[in-house]
C-alpha positions in Angstrom: 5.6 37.1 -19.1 4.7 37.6 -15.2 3.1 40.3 -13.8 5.1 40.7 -10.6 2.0 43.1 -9.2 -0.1 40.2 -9.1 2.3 37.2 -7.5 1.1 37.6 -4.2 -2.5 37.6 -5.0 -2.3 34.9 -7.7 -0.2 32.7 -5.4 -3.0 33.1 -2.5 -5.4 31.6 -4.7 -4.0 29.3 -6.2 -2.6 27.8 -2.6 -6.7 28.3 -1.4 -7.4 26.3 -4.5 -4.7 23.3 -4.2 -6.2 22.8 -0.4 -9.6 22.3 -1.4 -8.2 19.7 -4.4 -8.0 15.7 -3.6 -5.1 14.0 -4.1 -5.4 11.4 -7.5 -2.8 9.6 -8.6 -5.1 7.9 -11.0 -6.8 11.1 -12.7 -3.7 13.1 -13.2 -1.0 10.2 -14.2 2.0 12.7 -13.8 5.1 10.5 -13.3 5.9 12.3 -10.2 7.9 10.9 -7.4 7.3 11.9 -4.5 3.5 12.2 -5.2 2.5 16.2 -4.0 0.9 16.6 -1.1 -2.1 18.5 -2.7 -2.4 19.1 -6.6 -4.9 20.3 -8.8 -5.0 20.1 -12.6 -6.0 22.9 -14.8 -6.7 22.9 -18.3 -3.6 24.3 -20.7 -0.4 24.1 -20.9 3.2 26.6 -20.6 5.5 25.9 -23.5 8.9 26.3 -23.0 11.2 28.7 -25.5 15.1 29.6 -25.6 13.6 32.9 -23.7 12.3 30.3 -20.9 14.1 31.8 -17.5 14.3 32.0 -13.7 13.7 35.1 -11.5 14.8 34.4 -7.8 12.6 37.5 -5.4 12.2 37.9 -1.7 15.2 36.4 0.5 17.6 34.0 -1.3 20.7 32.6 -1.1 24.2 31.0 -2.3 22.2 27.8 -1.8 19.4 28.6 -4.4 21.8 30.4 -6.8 23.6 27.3 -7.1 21.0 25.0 -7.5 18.7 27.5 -9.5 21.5 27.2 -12.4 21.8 23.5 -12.0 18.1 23.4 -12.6 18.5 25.5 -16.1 21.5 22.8 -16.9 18.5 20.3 -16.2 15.8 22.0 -17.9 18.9 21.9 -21.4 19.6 18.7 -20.6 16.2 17.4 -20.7 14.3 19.5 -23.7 17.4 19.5 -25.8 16.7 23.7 -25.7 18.6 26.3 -26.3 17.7 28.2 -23.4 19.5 31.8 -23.2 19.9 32.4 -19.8 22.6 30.9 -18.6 23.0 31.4 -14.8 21.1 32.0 -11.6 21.8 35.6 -9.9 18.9 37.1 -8.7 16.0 39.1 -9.9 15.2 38.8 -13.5 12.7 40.9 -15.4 10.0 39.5 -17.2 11.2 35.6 -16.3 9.2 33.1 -17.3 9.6 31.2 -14.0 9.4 33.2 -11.0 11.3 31.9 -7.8 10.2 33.3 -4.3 11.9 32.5 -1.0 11.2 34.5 1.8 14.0 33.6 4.4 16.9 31.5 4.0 17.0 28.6 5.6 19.2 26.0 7.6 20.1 22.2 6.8 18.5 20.9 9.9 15.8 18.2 11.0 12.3 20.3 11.2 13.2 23.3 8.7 10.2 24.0 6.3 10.5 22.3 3.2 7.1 23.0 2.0 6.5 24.9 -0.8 3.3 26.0 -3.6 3.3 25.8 -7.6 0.7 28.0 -9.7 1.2 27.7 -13.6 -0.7 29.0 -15.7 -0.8 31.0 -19.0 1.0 33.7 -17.0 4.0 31.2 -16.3 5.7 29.8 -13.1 5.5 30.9 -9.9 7.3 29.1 -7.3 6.8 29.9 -3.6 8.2 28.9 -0.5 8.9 30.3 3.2 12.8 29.1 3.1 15.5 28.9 0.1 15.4 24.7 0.9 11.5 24.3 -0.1 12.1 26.2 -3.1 15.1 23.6 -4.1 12.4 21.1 -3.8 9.9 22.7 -5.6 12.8 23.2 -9.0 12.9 19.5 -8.8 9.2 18.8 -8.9 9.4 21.2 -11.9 11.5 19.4 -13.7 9.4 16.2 -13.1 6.3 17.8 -14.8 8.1 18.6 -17.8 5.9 16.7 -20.7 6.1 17.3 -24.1 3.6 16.9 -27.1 3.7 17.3 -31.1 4.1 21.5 -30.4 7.1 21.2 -27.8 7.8 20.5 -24.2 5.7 22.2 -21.5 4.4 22.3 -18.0 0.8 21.7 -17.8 -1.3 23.8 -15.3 -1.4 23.0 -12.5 -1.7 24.2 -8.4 0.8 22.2 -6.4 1.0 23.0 -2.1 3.5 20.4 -0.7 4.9 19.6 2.3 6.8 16.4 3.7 5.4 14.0 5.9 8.3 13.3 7.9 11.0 15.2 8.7 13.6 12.7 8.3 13.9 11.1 5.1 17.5 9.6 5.3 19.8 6.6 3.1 22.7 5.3 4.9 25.9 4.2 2.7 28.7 2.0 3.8 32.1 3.1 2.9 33.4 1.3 5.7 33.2 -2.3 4.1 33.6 -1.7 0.6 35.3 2.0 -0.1 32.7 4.6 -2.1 34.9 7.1 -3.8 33.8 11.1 -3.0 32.3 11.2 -6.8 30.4 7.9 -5.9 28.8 9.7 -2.8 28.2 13.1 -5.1 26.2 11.8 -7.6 23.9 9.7 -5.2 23.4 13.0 -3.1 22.2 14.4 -6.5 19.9 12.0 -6.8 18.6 12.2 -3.2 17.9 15.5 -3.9 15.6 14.4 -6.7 13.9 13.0 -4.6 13.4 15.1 -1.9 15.8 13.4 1.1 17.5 15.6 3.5 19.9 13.2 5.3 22.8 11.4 4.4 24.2 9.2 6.9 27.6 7.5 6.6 29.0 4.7 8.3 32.6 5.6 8.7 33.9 2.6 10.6 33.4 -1.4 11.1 35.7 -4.1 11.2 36.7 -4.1 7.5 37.8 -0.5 7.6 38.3 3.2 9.2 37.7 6.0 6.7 38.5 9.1 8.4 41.4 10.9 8.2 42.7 10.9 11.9 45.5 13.5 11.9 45.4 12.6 15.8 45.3 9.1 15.4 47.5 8.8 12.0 47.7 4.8 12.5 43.8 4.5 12.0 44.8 5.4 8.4 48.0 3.3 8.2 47.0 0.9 9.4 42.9 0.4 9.4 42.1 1.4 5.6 44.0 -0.4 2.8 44.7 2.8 2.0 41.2 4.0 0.9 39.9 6.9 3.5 38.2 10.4 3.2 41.0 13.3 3.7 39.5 16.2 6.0 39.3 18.4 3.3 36.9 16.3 1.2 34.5 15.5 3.7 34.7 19.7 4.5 33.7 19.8 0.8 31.3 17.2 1.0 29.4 19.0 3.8 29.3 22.4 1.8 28.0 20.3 -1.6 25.3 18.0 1.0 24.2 21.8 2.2 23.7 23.0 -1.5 21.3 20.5 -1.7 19.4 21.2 1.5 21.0 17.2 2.8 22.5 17.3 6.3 25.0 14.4 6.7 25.4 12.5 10.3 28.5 10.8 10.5 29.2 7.3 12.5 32.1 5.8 14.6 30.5 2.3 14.6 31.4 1.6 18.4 32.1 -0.7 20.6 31.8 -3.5 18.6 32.6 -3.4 14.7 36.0 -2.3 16.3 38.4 -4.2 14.1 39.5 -1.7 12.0 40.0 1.0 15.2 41.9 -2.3 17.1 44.1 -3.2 13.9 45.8 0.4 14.3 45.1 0.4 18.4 45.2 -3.0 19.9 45.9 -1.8 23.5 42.4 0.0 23.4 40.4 -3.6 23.1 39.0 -6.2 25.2 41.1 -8.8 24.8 45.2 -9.0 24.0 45.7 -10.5 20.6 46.8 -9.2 17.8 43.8 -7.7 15.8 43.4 -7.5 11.8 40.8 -6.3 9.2 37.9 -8.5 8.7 37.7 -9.5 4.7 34.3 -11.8 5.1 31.0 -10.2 6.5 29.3 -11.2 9.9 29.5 -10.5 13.6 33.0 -10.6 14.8 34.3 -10.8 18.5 36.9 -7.4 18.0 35.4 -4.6 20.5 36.2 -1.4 22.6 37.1 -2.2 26.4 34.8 -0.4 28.5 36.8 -0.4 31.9 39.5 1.0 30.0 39.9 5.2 30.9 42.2 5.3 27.9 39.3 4.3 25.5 37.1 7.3 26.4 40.2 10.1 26.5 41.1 8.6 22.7 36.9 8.5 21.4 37.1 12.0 22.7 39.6 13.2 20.8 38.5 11.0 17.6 35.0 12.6 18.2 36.3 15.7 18.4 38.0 15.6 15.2 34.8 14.5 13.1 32.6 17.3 14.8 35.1 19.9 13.4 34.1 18.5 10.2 30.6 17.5 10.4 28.2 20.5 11.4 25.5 18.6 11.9 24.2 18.0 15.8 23.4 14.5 15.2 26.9 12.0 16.1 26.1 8.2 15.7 27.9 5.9 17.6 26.5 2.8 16.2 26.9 0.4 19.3 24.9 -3.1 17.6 25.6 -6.4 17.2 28.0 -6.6 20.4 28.2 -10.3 21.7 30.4 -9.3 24.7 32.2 -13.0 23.7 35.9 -10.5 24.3 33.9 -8.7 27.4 33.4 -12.5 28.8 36.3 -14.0 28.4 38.3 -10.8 30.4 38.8 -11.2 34.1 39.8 -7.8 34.8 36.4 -6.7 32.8 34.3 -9.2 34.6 35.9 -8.0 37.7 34.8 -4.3 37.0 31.3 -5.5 36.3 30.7 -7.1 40.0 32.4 -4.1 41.6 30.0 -2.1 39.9 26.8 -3.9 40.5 26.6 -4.4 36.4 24.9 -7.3 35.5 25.1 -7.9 31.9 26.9 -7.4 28.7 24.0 -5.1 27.8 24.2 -3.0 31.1 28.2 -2.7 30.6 27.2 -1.2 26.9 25.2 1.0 28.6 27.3 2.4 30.5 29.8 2.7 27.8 27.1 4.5 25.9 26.7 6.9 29.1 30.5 7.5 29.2 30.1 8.7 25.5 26.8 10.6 25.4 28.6 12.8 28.1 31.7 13.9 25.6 29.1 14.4 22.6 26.7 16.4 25.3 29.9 18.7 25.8 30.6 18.8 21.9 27.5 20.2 21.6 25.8 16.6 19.9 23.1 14.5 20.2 23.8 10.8 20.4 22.4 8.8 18.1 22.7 4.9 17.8 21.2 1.5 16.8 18.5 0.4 19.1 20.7 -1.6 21.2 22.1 1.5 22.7 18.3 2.3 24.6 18.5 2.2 28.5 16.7 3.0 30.8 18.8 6.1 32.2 20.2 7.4 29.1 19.0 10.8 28.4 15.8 11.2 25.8 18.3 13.1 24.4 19.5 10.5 22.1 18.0 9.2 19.1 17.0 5.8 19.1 17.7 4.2 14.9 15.2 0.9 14.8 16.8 -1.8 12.2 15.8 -5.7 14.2 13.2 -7.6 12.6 11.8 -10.7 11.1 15.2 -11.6 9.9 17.1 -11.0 13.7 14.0 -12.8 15.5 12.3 -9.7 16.5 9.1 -7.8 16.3 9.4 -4.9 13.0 9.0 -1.4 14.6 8.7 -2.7 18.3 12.0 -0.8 19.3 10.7 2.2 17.1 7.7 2.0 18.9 9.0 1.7 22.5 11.9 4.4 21.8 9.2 6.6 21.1 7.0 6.0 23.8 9.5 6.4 26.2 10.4 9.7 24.9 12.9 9.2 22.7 12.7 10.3 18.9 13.4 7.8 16.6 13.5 6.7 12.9 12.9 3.5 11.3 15.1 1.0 8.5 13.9 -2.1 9.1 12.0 -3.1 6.1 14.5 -0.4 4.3 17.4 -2.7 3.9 17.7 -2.0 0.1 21.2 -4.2 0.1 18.9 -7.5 0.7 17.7 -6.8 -2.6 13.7 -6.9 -1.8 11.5 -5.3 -4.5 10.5 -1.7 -4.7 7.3 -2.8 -3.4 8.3 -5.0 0.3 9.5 -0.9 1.0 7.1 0.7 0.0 4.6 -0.5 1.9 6.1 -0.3 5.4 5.5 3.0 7.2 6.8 3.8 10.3 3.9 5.3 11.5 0.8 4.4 9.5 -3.0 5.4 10.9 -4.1 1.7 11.7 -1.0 2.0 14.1 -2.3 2.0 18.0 -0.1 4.6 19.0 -0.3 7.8 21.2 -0.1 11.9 20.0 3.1 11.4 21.7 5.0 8.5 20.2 3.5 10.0 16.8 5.9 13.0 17.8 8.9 11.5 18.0 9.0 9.4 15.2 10.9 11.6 13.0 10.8 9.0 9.6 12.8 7.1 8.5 16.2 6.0 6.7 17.3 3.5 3.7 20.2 1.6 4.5 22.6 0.3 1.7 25.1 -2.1 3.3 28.2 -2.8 1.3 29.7 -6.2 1.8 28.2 -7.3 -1.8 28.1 -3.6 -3.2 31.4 -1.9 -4.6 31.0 1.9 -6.5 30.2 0.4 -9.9 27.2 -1.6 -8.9 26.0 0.7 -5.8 23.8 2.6 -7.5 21.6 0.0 -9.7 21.0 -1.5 -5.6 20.1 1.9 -4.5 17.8 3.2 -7.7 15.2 3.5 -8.1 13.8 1.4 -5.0 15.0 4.4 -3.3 12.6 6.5 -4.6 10.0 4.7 -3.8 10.7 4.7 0.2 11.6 8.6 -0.6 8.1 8.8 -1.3 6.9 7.0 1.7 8.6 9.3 4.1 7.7 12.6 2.1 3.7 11.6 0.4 0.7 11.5 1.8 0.1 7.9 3.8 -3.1 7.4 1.2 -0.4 7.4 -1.6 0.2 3.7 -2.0 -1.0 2.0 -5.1 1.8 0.0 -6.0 0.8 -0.4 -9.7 1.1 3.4 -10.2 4.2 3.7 -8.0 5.7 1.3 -10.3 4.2 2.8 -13.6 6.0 6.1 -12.2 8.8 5.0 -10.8 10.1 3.5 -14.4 9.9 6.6 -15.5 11.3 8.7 -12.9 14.4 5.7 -13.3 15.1 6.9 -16.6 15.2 10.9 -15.3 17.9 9.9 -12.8 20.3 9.0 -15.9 20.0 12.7 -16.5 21.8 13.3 -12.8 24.4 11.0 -13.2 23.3 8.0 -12.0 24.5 5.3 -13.3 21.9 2.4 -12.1 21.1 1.0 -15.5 24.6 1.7 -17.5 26.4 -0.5 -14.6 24.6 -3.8 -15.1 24.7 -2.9 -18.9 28.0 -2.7 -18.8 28.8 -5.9 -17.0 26.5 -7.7 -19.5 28.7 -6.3 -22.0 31.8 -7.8 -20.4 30.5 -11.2 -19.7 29.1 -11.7 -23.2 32.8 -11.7 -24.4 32.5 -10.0 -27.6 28.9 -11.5 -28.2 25.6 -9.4 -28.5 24.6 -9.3 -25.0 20.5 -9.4 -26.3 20.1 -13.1 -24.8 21.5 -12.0 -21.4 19.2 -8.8 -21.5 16.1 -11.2 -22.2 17.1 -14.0 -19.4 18.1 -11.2 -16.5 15.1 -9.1 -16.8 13.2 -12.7 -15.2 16.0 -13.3 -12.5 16.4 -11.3 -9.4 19.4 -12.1 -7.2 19.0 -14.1 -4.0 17.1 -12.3 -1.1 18.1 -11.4 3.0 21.4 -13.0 3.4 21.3 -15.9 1.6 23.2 -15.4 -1.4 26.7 -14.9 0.7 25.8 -18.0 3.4 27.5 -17.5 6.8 29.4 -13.9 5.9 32.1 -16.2 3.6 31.4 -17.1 0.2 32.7 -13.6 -0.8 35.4 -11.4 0.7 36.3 -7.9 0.5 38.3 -8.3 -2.5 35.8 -11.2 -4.9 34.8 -10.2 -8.0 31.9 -8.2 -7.9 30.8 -7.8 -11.5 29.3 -11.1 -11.9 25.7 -12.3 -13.1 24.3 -11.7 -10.1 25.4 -7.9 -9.6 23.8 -7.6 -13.1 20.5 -8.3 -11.9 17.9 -6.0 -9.8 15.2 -6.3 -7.3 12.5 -5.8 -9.4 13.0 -7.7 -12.5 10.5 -5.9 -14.9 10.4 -8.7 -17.2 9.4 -11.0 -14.9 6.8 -8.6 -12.9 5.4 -8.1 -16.5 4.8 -11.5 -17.3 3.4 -12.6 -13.9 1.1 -9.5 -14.5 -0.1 -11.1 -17.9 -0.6 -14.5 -16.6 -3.2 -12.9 -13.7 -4.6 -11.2 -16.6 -4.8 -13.9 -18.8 -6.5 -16.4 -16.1 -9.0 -13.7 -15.2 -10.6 -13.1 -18.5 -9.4 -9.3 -18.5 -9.9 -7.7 -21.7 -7.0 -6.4 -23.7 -4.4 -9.1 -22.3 -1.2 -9.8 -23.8 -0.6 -13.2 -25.9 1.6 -15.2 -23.6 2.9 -17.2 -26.2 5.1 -14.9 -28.3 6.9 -13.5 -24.7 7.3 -17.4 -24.3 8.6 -18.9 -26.9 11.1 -16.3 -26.8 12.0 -17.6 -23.6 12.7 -21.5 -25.3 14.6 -19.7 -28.8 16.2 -17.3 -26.3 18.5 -21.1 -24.3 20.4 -21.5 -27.3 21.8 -18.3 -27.6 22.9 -18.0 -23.9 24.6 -21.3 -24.4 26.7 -19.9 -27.6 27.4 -17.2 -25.4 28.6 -18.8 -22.4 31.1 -21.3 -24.5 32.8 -18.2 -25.1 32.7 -16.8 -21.3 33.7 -19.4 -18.5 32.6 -16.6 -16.1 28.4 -17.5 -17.1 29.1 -21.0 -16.9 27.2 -20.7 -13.7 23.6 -19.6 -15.4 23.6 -22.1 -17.9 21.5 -24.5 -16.0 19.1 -21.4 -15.4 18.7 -20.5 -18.6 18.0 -24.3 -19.6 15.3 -24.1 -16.9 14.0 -21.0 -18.2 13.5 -22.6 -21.3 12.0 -25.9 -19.6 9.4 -23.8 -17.8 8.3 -21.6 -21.3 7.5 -25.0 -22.6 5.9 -26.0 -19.7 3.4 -23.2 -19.7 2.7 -23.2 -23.5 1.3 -26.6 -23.0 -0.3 -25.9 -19.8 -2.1 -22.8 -22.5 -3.2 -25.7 -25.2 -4.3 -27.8 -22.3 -6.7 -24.6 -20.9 -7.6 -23.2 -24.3 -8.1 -27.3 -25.6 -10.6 -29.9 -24.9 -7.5 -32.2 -24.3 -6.3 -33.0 -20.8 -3.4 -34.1 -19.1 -3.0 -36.7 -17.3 -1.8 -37.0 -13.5 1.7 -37.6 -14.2 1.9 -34.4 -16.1 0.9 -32.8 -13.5 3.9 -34.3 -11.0 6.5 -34.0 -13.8 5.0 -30.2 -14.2 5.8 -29.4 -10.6 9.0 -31.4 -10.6 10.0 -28.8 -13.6 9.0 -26.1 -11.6 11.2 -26.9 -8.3 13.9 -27.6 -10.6 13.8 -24.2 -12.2 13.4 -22.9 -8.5 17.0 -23.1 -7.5 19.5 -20.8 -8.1 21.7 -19.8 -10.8 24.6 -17.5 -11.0 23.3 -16.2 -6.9 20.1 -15.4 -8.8 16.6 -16.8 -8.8 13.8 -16.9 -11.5 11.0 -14.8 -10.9 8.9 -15.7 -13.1 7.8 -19.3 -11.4 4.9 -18.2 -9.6 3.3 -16.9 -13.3 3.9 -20.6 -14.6 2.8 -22.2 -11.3 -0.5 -20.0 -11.5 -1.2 -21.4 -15.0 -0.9 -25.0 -14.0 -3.0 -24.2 -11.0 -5.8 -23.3 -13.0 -5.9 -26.5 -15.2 -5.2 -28.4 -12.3 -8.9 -26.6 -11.1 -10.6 -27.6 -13.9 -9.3 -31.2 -14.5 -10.8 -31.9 -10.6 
């Protein structure tokens, strides 16, 4: 049991002793994730016992009651113990795991989330200068749970962590397609997991308003399709996001993305038409009328609705993607602008942005807002959000970059778009402010981190999770790990395993595309469809729903495609053993078995898919699948052979492999580069 006489001593040094330790991924191989700032491994290890328990000392609160308990559910849930204590009060003779906060803390950008681990044969001790560092330090506990032929335990270790930025945010959609309260809940939980402190939700767009406006009751009636947050969930959504140390930002995408606002409120746009919701995805012409005095008087009563709900200081107004085409084609709008000396669409935003930062100013909020909203004579009170890049024609991180050198603080997505379904890794490696970066002390300081976003127009509640996790966790640890963690072997070595721990929260990332398996097999095993999606990934940026219209609000969404993932481990696996294979690494996997699985597995997918009209679409894939296995089995006895192929093999081989390039089902094979590496090399040694 602890010796409570000797936790400030003990905890001294074992803090001196995690400072002086280097950070190795590769000698410690604990499946953490985020990575620890500091951590040093000592030999033994802390069993855990029905009598295992948590003492909380010093200054705690409601907050680390809570989540202290949830943590013991966690610990059951995870050992299968049957652990005694069963709830969080306070202090706690003779614990086993000592928890020690010594103020409490607030749910705001820049509190200390830092915290220090000592265990040893002593026990746990947990220490942290607020309530919110301890709550990250439970979950790195239950991370290092490991277990062995005795029973589970913690090894011992020295942990001192701290994040790297202070701003570790995921934006969700419910405007687009509606996420149900419970939806929202169990992602938080996760986010938690993971150490993020900022949950940002896009409220409004043109396919829908989802606030309850007991001012404006026709935003409801009219903008929603019924589906919108009451007041009194998002109040209890606030006090569950504070529980879990996440502070959520709220957004009134404005003035464009107005639709839904000018469905219920037509006088209040630029042009007069009757307006609708949008059901297809794009850039639509629907937007706010600047020159109108009415618009401001009803934003300031909107806002001041949300800010009774939403405690936190940060208001986003959105304010992207405006054309002006309705601002254009307005004489009495036009006729403002030359009376005013404004010259452009851009300068008219601005001075709608203007207009609006002075209500937020008097409500006590700082404006955020897409980078489109930066002018010159806004106040560096606002928060500039960078998103443009290689896919909108610009330069990644320039705004990010010029925000922040202009005095603004800022935070980064682009390159965090998990809804364009990029792997783990394309995320992972972008940093918003990385040392080989030429930037000053100063635009270092106000880049606060950074934020996932998870657009919705292909994502409904069953399928948002498996596009959110685990990738998430892997940007989670950029903006909380050390910059020098970034070995994207290891992440993904830890990341399957930290995948598997999310299940134990709720998540429900790999029972979804399970489950739609299950549905489109039609009463058939679904094995074969396991085999052939694990190689398929669906199709990346925007080019699986061409020009916003291929799918609407209401298409199916539980198709092939919404079965697949980003990072399609088979396929990653086998690409892996090819580059093994072709660089005479000892200990590589036979390639053949893994491909003629791939040729046996085509006839079971086609018994499958006369039964289920719905797969009729991947049938052709799975064909090519097989085509390509073939293909490389004779490319191997070419390689491994004295025999060689001639030059038309080679131009039928590649002819195979474009073939087997185009999509199937909105998905794409992933395993083509594997197969194209193999032919390479006998191509090499035939010249």
């Amino acid at each position: 049991m602890i010796d409570k006489k000797n936790i400030y001593r003990q905890l001294f040094v074992s803090i001196m002793l995690v400072m002086c330790a280097s950070i190795s991924v590769a000698q410690t191989h604990f499946n953490l994730m985020p990575y620890p700032k500091a951590l040093e491994v000592l030999d033994g290890k802390y069993y855990l016992d029905s009598k295992t328990s948590v003492s909380l000392e010093g200054q705690y609160s409601d907050r680390l009651r809570a989540e202290g308990t949830l943590f013991l559910r966690q610990l059951v849930e995870q050992t299968g113990l049957f652990i005694n204590q069963s709830k969080v009060t306070g202090s706690l003779d003779e614990a086993t795991i000592q928890v020690l906060s010594s103020a409490i803390g607030q749910v705001e950008i820049g509190e200390d989330e830092s915290y220090n681990i000592q265990i040893d044969q002593e026990g746990v001790r947990l220490k942290s200068s607020k309530d919110i560092g301890a709550i990250r330090g439970l979950m790195t506990l239950l991370q290092l749970i490991q277990a062995d032929e005795k029973g589970y335990f913690w090894p011992y270790v020295n942990i001192a962590d701290a994040p790297r930025f202070v701003w570790r945010g995921m934006m969700l959609d419910p405007s687009r397609h509606f996420m149900p309260i419970e939806t929202l809940k169990r992602n938080m939980d996760a986010m938690a997991a993971v150490k993020m402190n900022v949950l940002h939700l896009h409220l409004s767009d043109d396919q829908g308003f989802r606030f309850e406006s007991k001012v404006f009751p026709e935003l409801n009636s009219k903008g929603t399709d019924g589906n919108y947050y009451s007041q009194n969930e998002l109040k209890e959504l606030v006090n569950y996001a504070n529980q879990k140390g996440i502070l959520i930002v709220p957004e009134i995408d404005v003035p464009g993305h107005a639709a839904a606002i000018l469905t219920a409120y037509p006088d209040l746009g630029s042009k007069d038409t009757t307006y609708f919701l949008e059901r297809f995805a794009g850039i639509f012409d629907p937007t706010l009328d600047p020159t109108n005095d009415a618009v401001y008087l009803f934003l300031d009563k909107l806002f001041g609705e949300l800010v009774s709900i939403f405690p936190s200081p940060y208001f986003h107004i959105g304010g992207d993607e405006n054309l002006g085409k309705h601002w254009n084609e307005n004489e009495n709008i036009q006729y403002f602008m030359k009376q005013k000396g404004i010259a452009s669409n851009h300068e008219l935003q601005g001075y709608f942005n203007l207009r609006l930062q002075k209500i937020l100013t008097r409500y006590e909020k700082r404006m955020m807002g897409w980078e489109e909203i930066m002018i010159d004579d806004l106040e560096r009170s606002a928060v500039i959000h960078s998103w443009k890049g290689a896919w909108e024609d610009a330069t990644p991180k320039q705004s990010l970059y010029e925000a922040a050198a202009k005095g603004y603080q800022t935070i980064l997505s682009n390159g965090y778009y998990l809804d364009l379904m990029f792997s783990a890794e394309s995320s992972y490696l972008v940093d918003p402010a990385p040392s080989s970066a030429n930037l000053t002390d100063f635009q270092r300081s106000n880049i606060l981190g950074g934020e996932i976003c998870m657009w919705s127009e292909l994502v409904i509640p069953q399928t948002l999770d498996s596009r959110l996790w685990p990738r998430a966790a892997a940007i989670a640890e950029r903006f909380w790990s050390p910059e020098q963690i970034n070995d994207v072997d290891d992440m993904y070595a830890r990341m399957e395993h930290l995948s598997l721990w999310l299940e134990t929260f709720g998540l429900k990332h790999i029972s979804s595309p399970n489950r739609i398996l299950r549905k489109l097999a039609a009463g058939h095993d679904p094995a074969p469809l396991h085999l052939l999606v694990d190689l398929v990934e669906p199709m990346k940026g925007y080019t699986r729903n061409p020009g916003g219209t291929m799918y609407n609000t209401f298409s199916p969404y539980t198709k092939w495609v919404d079965a697949a993932t980003a990072d399609a481990k088979g396929a990653r696996e086998f690409n892996k053993m090819v580059d093994c294979y072709l660089n005479d690494k000892i200990g590589c996997t036979d390639l053949r078995p893994v491909l003629n699985s791939w040729i046996s597995n085509h006839d079971e997918v086609r018994l499958i898919v006369s039964d289920s009209p719905a797969l009729q679409e991947i049938e052709e894939l799975s064909q090519n699948t097989s085509k390509i296995a073939q293909l490389a089995l004779e490319t191997i006895n070419y390689l491994e052979t004295s025999a060689k192929p001639k030059s038309k093999w080679f131009a039928e081989a590649k002819e195979t492999l474009e073939e087997a390039s185009e999509q199937g089902g909105r998905t794409e094979l992933q395993v083509i580069s594997g197969v194209s590496n193999l032919i390479s090399a006998l191509e090499s040694e035939v010249k």
